[in-house]
Every structure is written in structure tokens, then in C-alpha cells.
BAZA-714209 format. One record per residue (C-alpha): residue in three letters; x, y, z. Coordinates in steps of 0.5 Angstrom, whole numbers, m for minus. Layout:
r, u, v, w
ALA, X, Y, Z
...
END
This chain:
r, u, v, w
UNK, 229, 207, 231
UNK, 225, 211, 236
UNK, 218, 212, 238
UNK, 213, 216, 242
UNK, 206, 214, 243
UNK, 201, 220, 246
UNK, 194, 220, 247
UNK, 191, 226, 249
UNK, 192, 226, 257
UNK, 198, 221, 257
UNK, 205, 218, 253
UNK, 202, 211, 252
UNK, 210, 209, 250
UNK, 217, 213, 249
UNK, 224, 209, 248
UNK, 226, 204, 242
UNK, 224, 199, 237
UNK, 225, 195, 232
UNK, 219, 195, 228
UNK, 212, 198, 229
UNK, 206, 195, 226
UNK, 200, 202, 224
UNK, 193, 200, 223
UNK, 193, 205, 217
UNK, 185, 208, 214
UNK, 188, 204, 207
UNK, 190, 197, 211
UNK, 196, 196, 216
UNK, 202, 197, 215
UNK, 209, 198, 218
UNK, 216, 201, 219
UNK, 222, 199, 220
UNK, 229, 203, 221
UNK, 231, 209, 215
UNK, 224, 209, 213
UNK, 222, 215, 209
UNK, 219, 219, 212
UNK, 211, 219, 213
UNK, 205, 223, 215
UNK, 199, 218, 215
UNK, 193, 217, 218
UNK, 191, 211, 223
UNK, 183, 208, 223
UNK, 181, 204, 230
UNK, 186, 197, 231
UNK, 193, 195, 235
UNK, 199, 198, 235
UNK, 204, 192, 235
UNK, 211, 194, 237
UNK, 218, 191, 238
UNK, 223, 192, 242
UNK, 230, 191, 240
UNK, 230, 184, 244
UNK, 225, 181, 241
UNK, 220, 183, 245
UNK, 212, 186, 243
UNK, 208, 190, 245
UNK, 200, 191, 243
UNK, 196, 198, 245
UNK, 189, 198, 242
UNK, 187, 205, 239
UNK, 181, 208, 236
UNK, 185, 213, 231
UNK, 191, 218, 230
UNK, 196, 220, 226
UNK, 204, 218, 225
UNK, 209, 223, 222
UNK, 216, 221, 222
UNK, 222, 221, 219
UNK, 230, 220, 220
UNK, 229, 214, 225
UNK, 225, 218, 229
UNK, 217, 217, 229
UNK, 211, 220, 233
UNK, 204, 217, 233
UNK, 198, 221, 236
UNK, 192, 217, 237
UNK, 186, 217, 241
END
């Protein structure tokens, strides 16, 4: 599935993952491929990504939003 990870003056990350792990306002949570859509808020913690060889990433945040559906998902944070 892909991902976008923008801040409000640069792309933080864009290409393809296997799971994504949110700080969600009601506690964390993931996505995974053919997700049903979402629309949800994001509250102060680490984005966790990984990338379809196994490898991950982690970029702290301080709040967002992530809308996605179709495998295909936007994260907005600050």
C-alpha cells in the first residue's frame, strides 16, 4: 500500500509499506493493505512504518490527521 507523510513545509515520507502503526486521539492503531477506509485524528507520539523488506522507520509527530482508502493513505501532521 502507499503512503504520504506531509508536514505543513515538507513530504516527511512517500513510497510503499507493509503496515503503518498511528497514535490515534483514542490510543494507537494500525493499517494494513485493503484497510477500509478512514478518516481519523492523530494526537503527539511516532509514526512507526514498514517497508516492504522488513525494514522500519519511526517519525515522532505532534498531531494530524490520516484519510485513506483503496491501499492508498495520507497522513497530515504537525
Amino acid at each position: 500500500m502507499k503512503i504520504k507523510i506531509t508536514k505543513p513545509d515538507n513530504i516527511l515520507f512517500e513510497g510503499d509499506v507493509k503496515l503503518v502503526q498511528l497514535p490515534g486521539t483514542g490510543g494507537k492503531f494500525e493499517i494494513l493493505e485493503n484497510h477500509a477506509p478512514i478518516i481519523s485524528t492523530l494526537e503527539s507520539g511516532d509514526i512507526r512504518i514498514v517497508l516492504p523488506d522488513d525494514t522500519e522507520q519511526t517519525y515522532p509527530i505532534r498531531g494530524g490527521v490520516v484519510k485513506g482508502q483503496q491501499n492508498d493513505f495520507m497522513l497530515l501532521v504537525q
